[in-house]
One Martini backbone bead per residue (centre of mass of N, CA, C, O) as a GRO file, in nm:
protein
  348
    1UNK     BB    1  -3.421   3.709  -7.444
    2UNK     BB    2  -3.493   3.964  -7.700
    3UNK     BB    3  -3.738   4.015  -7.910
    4UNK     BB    4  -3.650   4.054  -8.285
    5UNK     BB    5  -3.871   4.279  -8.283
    6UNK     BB    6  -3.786   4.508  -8.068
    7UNK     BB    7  -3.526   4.606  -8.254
    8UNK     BB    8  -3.650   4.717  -8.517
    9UNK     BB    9  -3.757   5.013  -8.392
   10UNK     BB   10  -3.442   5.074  -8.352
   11UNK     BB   11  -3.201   5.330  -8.326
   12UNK     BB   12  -2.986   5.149  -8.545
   13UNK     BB   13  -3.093   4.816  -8.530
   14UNK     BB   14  -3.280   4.887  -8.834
   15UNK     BB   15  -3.025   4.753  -9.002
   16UNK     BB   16  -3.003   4.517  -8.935
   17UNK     BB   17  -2.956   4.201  -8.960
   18UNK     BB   18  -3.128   3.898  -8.887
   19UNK     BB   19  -2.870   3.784  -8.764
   20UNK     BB   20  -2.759   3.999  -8.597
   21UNK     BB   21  -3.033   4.076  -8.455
   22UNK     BB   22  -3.029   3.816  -8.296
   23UNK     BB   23  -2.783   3.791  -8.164
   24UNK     BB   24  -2.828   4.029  -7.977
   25UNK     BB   25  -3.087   3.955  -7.822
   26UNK     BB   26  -2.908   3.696  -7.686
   27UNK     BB   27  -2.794   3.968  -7.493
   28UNK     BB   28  -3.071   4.056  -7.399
   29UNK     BB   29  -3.266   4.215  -7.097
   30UNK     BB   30  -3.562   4.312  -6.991
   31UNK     BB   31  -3.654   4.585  -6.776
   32UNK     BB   32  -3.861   4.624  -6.506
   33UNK     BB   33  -4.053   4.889  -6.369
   34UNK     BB   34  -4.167   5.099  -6.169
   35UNK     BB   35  -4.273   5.360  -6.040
   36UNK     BB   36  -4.031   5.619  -5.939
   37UNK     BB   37  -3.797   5.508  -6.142
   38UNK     BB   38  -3.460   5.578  -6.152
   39UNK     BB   39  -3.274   5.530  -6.468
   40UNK     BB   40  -3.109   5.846  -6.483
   41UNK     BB   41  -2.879   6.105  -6.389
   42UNK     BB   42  -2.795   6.389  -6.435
   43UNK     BB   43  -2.450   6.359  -6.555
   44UNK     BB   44  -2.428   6.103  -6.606
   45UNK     BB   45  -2.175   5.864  -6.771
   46UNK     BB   46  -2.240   5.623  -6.864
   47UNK     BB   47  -2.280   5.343  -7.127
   48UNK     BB   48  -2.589   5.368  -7.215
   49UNK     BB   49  -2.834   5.242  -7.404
   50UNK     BB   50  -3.182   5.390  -7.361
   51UNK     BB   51  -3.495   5.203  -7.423
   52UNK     BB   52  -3.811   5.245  -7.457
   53UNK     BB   53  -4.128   5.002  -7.455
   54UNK     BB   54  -4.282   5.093  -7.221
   55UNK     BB   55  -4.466   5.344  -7.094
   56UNK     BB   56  -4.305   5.598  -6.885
   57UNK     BB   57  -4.094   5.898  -6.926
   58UNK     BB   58  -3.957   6.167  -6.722
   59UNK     BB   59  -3.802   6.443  -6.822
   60UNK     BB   60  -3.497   6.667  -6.662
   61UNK     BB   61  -3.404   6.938  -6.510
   62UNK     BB   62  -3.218   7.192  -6.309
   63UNK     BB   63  -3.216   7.439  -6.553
   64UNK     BB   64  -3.549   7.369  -6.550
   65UNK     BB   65  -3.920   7.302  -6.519
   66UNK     BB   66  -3.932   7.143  -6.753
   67UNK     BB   67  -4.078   6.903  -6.915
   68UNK     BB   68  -4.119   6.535  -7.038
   69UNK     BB   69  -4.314   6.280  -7.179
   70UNK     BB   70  -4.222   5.935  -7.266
   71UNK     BB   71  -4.409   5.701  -7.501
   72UNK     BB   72  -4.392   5.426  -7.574
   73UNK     BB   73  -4.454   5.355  -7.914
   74UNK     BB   74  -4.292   5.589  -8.040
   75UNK     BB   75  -4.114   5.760  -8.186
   76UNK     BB   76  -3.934   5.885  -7.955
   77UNK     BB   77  -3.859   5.560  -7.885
   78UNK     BB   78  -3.631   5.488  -8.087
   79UNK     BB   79  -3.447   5.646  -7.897
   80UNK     BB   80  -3.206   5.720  -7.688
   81UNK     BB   81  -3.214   5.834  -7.393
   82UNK     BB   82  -3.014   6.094  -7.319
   83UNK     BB   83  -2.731   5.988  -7.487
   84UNK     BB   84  -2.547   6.219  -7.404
   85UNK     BB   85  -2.218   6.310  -7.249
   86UNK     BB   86  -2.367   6.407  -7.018
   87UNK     BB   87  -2.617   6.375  -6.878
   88UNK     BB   88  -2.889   6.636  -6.951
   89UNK     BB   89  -3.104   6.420  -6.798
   90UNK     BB   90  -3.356   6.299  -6.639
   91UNK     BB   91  -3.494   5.951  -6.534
   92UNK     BB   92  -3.868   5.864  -6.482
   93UNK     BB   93  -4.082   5.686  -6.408
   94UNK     BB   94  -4.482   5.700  -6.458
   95UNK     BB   95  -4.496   5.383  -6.479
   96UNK     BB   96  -4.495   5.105  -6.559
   97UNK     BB   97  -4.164   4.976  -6.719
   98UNK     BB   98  -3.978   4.922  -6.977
   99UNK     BB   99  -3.676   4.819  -7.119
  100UNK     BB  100  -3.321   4.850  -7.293
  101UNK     BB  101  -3.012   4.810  -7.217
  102UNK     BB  102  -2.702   4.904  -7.424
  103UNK     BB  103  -2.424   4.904  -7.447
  104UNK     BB  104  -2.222   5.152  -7.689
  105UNK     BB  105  -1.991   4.890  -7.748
  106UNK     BB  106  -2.190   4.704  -7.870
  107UNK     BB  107  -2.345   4.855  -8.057
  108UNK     BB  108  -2.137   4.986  -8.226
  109UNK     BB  109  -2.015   4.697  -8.300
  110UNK     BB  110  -2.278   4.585  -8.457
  111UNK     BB  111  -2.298   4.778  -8.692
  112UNK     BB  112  -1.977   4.766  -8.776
  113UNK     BB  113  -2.056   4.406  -8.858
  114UNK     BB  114  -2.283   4.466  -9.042
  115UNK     BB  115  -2.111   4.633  -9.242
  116UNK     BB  116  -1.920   4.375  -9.288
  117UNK     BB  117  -2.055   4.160  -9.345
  118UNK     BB  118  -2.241   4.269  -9.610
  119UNK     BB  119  -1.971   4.314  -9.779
  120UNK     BB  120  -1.867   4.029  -9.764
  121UNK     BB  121  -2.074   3.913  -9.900
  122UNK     BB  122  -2.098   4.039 -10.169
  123UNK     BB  123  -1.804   3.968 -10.255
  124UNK     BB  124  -1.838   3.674 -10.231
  125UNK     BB  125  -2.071   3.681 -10.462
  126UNK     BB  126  -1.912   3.797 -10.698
  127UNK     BB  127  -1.695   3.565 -10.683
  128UNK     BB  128  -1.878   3.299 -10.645
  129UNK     BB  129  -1.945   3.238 -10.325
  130UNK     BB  130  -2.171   3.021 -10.147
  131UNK     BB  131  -2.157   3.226  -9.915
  132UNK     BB  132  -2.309   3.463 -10.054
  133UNK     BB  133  -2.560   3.598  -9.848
  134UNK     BB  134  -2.463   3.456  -9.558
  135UNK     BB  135  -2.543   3.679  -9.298
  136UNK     BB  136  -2.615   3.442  -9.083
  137UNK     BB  137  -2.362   3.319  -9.046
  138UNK     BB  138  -2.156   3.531  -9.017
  139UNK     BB  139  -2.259   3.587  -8.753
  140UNK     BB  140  -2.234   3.311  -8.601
  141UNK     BB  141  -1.953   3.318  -8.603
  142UNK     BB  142  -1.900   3.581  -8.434
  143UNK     BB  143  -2.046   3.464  -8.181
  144UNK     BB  144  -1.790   3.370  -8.127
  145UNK     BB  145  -1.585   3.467  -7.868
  146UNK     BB  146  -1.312   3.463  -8.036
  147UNK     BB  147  -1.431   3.694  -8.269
  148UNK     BB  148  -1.518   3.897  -8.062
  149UNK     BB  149  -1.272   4.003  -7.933
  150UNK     BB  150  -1.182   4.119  -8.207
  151UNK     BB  151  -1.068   4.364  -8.363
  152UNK     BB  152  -1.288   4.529  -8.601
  153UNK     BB  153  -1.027   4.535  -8.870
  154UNK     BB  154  -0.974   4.208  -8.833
  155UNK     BB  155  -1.289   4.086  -8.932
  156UNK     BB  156  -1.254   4.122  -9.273
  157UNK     BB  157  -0.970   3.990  -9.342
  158UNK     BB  158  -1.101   3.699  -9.219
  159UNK     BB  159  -1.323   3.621  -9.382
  160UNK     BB  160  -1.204   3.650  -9.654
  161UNK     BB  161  -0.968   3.403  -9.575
  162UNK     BB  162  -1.204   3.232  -9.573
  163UNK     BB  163  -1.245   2.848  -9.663
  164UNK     BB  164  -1.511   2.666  -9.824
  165UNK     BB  165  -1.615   2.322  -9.696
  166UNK     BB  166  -1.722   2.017  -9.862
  167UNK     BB  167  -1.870   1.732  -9.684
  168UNK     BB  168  -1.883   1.370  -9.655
  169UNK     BB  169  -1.949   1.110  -9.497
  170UNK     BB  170  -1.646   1.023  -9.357
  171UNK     BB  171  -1.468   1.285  -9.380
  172UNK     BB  172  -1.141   1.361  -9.341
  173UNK     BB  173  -0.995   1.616  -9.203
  174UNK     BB  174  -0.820   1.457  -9.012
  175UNK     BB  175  -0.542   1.302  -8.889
  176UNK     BB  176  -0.331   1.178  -8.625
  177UNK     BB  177  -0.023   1.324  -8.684
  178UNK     BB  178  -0.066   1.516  -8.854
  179UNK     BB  179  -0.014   1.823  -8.986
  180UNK     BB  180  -0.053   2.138  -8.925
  181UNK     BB  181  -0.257   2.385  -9.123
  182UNK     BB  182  -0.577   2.440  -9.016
  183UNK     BB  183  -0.850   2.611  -8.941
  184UNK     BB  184  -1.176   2.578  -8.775
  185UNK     BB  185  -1.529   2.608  -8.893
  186UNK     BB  186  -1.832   2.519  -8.810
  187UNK     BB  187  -2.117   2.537  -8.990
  188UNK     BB  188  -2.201   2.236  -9.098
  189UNK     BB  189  -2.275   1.963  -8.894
  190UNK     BB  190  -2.087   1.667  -8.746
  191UNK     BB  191  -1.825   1.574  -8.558
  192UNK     BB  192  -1.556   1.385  -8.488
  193UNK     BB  193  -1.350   1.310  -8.207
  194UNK     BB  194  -1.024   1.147  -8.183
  195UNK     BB  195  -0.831   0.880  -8.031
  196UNK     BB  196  -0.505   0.713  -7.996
  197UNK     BB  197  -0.415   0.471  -7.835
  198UNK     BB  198  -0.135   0.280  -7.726
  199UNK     BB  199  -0.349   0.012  -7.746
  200UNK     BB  200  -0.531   0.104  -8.032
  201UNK     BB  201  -0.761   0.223  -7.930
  202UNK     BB  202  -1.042   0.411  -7.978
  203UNK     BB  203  -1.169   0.770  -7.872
  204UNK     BB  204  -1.460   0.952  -7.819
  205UNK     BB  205  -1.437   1.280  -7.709
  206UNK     BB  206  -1.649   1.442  -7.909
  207UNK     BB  207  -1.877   1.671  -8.029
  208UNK     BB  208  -1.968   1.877  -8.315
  209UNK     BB  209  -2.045   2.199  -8.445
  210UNK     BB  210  -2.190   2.476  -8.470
  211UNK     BB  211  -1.970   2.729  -8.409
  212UNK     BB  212  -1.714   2.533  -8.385
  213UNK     BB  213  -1.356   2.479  -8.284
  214UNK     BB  214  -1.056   2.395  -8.488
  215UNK     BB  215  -0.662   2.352  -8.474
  216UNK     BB  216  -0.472   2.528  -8.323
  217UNK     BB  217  -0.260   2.361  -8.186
  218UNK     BB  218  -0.077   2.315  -8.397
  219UNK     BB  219  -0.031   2.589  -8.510
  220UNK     BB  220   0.105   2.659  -8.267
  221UNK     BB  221   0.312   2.417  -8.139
  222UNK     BB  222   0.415   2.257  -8.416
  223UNK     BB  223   0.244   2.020  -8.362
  224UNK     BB  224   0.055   1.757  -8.403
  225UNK     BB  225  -0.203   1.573  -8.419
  226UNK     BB  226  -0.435   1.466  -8.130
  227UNK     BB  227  -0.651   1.410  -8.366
  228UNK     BB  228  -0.949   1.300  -8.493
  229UNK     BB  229  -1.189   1.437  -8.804
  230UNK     BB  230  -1.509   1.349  -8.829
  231UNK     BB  231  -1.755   1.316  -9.054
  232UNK     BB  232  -2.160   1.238  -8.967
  233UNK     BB  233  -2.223   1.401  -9.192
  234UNK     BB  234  -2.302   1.642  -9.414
  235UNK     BB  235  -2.123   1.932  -9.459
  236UNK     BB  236  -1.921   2.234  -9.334
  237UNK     BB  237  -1.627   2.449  -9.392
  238UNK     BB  238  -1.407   2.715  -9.234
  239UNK     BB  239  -1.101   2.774  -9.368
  240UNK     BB  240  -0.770   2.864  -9.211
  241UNK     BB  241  -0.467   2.924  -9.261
  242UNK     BB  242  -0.174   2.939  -9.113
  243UNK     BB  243  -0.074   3.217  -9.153
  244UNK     BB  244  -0.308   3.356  -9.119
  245UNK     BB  245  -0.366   3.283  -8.832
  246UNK     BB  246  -0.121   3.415  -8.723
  247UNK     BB  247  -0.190   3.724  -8.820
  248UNK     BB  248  -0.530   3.710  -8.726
  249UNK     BB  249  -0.576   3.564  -8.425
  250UNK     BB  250  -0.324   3.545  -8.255
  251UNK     BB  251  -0.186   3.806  -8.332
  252UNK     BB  252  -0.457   3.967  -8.127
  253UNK     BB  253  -0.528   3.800  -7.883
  254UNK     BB  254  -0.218   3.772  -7.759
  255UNK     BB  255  -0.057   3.856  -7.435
  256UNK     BB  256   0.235   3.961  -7.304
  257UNK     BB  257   0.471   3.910  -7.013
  258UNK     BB  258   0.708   3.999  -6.836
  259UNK     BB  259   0.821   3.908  -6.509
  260UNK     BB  260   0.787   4.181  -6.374
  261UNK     BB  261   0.452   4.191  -6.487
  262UNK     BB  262   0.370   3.924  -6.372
  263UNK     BB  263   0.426   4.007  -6.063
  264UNK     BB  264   0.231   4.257  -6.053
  265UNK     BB  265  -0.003   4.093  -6.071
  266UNK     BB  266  -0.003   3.890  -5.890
  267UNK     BB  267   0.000   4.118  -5.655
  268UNK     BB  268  -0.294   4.227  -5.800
  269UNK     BB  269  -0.446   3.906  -5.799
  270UNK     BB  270  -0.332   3.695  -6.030
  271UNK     BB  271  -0.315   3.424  -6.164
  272UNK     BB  272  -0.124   3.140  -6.154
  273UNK     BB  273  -0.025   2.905  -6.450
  274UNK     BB  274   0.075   2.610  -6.524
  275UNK     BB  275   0.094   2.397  -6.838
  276UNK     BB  276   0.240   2.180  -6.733
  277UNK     BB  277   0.289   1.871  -6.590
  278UNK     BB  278   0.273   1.713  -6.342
  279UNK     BB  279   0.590   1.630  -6.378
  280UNK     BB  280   0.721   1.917  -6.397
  281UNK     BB  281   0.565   2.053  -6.155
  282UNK     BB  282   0.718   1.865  -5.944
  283UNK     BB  283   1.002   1.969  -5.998
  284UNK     BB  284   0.929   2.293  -6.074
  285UNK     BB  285   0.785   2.606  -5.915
  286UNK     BB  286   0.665   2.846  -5.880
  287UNK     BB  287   0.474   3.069  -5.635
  288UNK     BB  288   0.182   3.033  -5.654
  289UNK     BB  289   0.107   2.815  -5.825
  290UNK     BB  290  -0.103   2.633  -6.061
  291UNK     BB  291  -0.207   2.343  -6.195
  292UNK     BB  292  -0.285   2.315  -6.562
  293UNK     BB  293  -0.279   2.116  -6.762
  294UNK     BB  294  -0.342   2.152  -7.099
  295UNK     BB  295  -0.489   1.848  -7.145
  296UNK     BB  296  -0.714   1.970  -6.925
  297UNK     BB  297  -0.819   2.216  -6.929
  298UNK     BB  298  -1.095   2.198  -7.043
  299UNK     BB  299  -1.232   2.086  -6.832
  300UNK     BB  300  -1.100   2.303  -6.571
  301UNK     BB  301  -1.202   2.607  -6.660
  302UNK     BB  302  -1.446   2.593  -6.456
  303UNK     BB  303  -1.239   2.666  -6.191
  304UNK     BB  304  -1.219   2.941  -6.289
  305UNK     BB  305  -1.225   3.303  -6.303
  306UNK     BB  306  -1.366   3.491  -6.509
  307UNK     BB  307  -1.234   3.778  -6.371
  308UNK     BB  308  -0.987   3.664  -6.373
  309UNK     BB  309  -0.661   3.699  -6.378
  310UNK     BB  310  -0.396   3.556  -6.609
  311UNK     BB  311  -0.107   3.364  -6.595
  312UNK     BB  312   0.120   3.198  -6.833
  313UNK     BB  313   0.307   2.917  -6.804
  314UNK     BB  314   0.645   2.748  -6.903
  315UNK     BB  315   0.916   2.671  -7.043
  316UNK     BB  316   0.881   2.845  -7.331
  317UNK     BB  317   0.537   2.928  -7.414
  318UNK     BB  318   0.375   2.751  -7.611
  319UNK     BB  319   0.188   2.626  -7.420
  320UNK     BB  320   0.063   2.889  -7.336
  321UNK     BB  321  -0.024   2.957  -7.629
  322UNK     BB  322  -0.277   2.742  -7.660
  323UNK     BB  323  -0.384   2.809  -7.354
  324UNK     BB  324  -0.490   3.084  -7.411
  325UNK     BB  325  -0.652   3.057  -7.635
  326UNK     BB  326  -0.860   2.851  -7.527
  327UNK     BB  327  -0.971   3.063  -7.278
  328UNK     BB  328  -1.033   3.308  -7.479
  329UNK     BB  329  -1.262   3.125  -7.583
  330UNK     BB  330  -1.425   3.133  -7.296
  331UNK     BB  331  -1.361   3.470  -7.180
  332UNK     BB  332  -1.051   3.521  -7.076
  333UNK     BB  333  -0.797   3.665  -6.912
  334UNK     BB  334  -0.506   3.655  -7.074
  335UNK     BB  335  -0.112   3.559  -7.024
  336UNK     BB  336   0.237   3.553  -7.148
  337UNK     BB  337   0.462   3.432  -7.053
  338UNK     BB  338   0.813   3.525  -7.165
  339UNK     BB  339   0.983   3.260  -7.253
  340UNK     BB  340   0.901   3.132  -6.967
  341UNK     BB  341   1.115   3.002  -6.743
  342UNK     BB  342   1.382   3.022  -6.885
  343UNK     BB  343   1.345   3.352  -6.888
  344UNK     BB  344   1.415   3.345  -6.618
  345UNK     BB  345   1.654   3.461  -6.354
  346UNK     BB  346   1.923   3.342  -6.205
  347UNK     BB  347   2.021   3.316  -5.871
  348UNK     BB  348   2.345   3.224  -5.924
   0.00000   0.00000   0.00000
């Protein structure tokens, strides 16, 4: 993590809000260089904004004789060094020399977020909600994979339908059995989950905090809740509707392939995921997938490629859509069968 205190000094990200400046830093790490190494060549195309921090760099290029020497902690280096493409000059450190890499789709993204959080913070106070101006919050909500993955014109609209929920100790959330209404996602305090097994004994699944998201599972699959969920001290909740939930989350997550679509993935390398169960996947499975039941996925996440694609399949699709969003959560690249495996054309 690079300290949010040297990203104050660069431009565009001066002008960032503390808490998105703070998110953003926890995904940056400085590079140390030795002296006489080329940082980038004339002409290259790649997408980094480089930001010198301390050292010298002396930039060049093959239609002039003349250089010129940039030294840390100047003017001229709040700005990222030969930013347009293809690179105008060459860059080469002239002492050891520290730096900052920083993708310009990410750049991008932060400040495009950094002026939505801003804006729905004011609308939210003036219009008298408890979190206007809690633009710490609203950075920690997007830092969250599932809502970072998220189209950025997607992302004040959601927020602006989030509603905070203030809760006290004992409180529940919803219990095992109810109807999914709320999509929901922690502010504040710890929640437990629990489930009721068929021979009444209650089971302490895991604990929630800060920045955790739950309820989603019941409102893609249509079923009741599977767990209940009770706040362990006083908090706070941000919940979204079913309908926001279907408008702004999954119908802009959610990838469809049909079975044409699905095979040239498959043969171009995509692991193909069943997550029905596994007595459903033993009575018939499409040929080369592998069984990751839905109820297991969570566990077993950890055991998936995180680089490779992946297609899910299940009987009618719902399944897959479910497995999908939880996947997507954790940032993997995923698709799902359109229609299930009952809409694969059987031979004969």
């Amino acid at each position: 993590m690079v300290d949010p205190e040297l990203l104050k000094n660069l431009i565009p990200l001066h002008n960032l809000t503390a808490g998105n400046l703070e998110r953003l830093a926890k995904r940056l790490q400085v590079e140390e260089l030795p002296t006489e190494r080329v940082i980038f060549n004339e002409g290259d195309t790649d997408n980094d904004a480089v930001y010198l921090l301390e050292g010298g760099v002396e930039l060049s290029s093959h239609e002039t004789t003349m250089k010129r020497v940039v030294q840390g902690g100047t003017e001229e280096a709040s700005y990222a060094l030969a930013s347009t493409r293809p690179r105008p000059l060459t860059a080469k450190t002239t002492t050891k020399t520290k730096i900052l890499r920083i993708d310009n789709s990410k750049l991008d993204r932060a400040v495009v977020l950094d002026e939505m959080t801003s804006t729905v913070s004011t609308i939210w106070g003036a219009a008298g909600n408890e979190f206007g101006g809690d633009t710490v919050w609203l950075a920690q909500m997007l830092g969250n994979k599932i809502f970072s993955m998220l189209p950025s014109e997607k992302i004040a609209p959601l927020m602006l339908k989030m509603q905070p929920v203030s809760v006290k100790s004992g409180h529940i959330v919803f219990k095992q059995g109810d109807p999914g209404d709320y999509y929901y996602v922690v502010k504040k305090g710890r929640f437990n989950v629990s489930h009721k097994e068929k021979d009444g004994k209650v089971k302490i699944l895991k604990e929630l905090g800060p920045g955790s998201v739950f309820g989603e599972q019941s409102l893609i699959s249509g079923d009741t809740r599977n767990a209940s969920i009770v706040a362990m001290g006083a908090g706070t909740l941000m919940r979204l509707s079913k309908a926001d939930f279907e408008e702004l989350l999954k119908k802009p997550l959610l990838r469809y392939v049909d079975n044409r679509e699905a095979r040239k993935m498959v043969e171009g390398g995509a692991g193909l995921l069943d997550v029905r169960a596994s007595h459903e996947y033993k009575t018939g499975a499409l040929k080369g997938s592998q069984n990751f039941p839905i109820d297991q996925l969570r566990d077993k996440a950890n055991e998936l490629e995180l680089r490779r694609r992946y297609v899910l399949c299940c009987k009618t699709g719902v399944q897959s859509e479910v497995a999908a969003f939880l996947l997507r959560q954790r940032g993997f690249e995923v698709f799902v069968l359109k229609g299930g495996l009952q809409a694969i054309p059987r031979k004969g």
